[in-house]
C-alpha positions in Angstrom: 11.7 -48.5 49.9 13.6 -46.8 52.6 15.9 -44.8 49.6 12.4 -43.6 47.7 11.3 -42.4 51.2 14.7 -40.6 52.3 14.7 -39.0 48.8 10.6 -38.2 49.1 11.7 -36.1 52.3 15.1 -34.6 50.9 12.6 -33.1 48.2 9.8 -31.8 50.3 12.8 -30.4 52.6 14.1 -28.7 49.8 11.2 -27.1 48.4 10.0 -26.1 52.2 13.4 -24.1 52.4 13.3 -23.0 48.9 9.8 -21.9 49.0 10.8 -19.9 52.4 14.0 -18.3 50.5 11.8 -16.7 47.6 9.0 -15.7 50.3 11.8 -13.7 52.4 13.7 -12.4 49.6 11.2 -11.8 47.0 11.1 -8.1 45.5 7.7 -7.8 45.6 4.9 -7.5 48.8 2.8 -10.6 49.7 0.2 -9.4 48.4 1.7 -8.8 44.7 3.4 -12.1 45.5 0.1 -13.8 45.7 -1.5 -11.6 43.0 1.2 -12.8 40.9 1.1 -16.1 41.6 -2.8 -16.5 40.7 -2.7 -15.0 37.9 -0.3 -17.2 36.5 -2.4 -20.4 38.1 -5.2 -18.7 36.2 -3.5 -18.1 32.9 -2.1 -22.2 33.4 -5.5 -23.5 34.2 -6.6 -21.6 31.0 -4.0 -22.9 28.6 -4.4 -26.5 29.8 -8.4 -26.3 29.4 -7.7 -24.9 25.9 -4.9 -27.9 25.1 -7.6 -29.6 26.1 -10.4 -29.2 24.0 -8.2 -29.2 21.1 -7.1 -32.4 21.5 -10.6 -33.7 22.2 -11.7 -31.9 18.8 -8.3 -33.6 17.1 -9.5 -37.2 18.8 -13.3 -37.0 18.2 -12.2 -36.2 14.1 -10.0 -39.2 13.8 -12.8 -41.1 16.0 -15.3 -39.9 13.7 -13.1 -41.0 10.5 -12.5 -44.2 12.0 -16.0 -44.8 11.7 -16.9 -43.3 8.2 -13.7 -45.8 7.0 -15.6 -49.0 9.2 -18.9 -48.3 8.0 -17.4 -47.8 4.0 -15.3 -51.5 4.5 -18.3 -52.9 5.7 -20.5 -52.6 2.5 
């Protein structure tokens, strides 16, 4: 337990001073930074809801073909 811990900190100290690095020596202004970086949350959010509903329209078919095959076996 003590290991997972030690390595749980040694990440979230590592992305602390990694996310500090890119703040201080990023190209851009903070503003653009955080333009930039919500626009691509937005445009992730957006792909993932879209991945979404096509899988639930691929699972709701085979559901749905599931139960046309049930129904045909059972007369």
């Amino acid at each position: 337990m003590n290991k997972v811990l030690s390595l749980a900190a040694g990440f979230a100290f590592g992305a602390l001073i990694g996310a500090t690095l890119v703040v201080l020596f990023a190209p851009v202004s903070g503003s653009e930074m955080v333009r930039r970086v919500k626009a691509g949350y937005e445009e992730t959010r957006e792909e993932a809801r879209r991945a979404s509903e096509q899988r639930r329209a691929e699972l709701e078919a085979q559901f749905a073909q599931m139960r046309r095959r049930r129904s045909a076996n059972a007369r």
